[in-house]
C-alpha positions, 0 to 999 in steps of 0.5 A, a space after each residue: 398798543 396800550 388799551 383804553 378804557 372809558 371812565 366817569 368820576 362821581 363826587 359823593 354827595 351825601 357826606 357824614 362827620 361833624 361839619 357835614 350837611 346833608 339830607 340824612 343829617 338834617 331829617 333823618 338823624 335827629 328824629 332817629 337819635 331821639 327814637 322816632 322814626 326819620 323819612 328821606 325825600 329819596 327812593 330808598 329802594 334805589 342803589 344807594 351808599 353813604 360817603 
């Protein structure tokens, strides 16, 4: 008998490179590139990666 398993698949969602758009890239980056600081409407706090 071959076990089975339960699996769920997840886009990322927040992609970084040259043609991305994302919150990150469009109001966090540029404040931070020019040396101020950037805000995210998003819980900083919660378990998060950048794809």
């Amino acid at each position: 008998m071959i076990g089975r398993i339960r699996t769920a698949e997840v886009p990322g969602l927040d992609y970084l490179g040259a043609s991305a758009v994302s919150p990150f890239i469009v109001m966090v980056l540029p404040k931070v590139i020019k040396g101020s600081r950037g805000t995210a409407p998003a819980d900083l706090d919660a378990p998060h990666s950048w794809t």
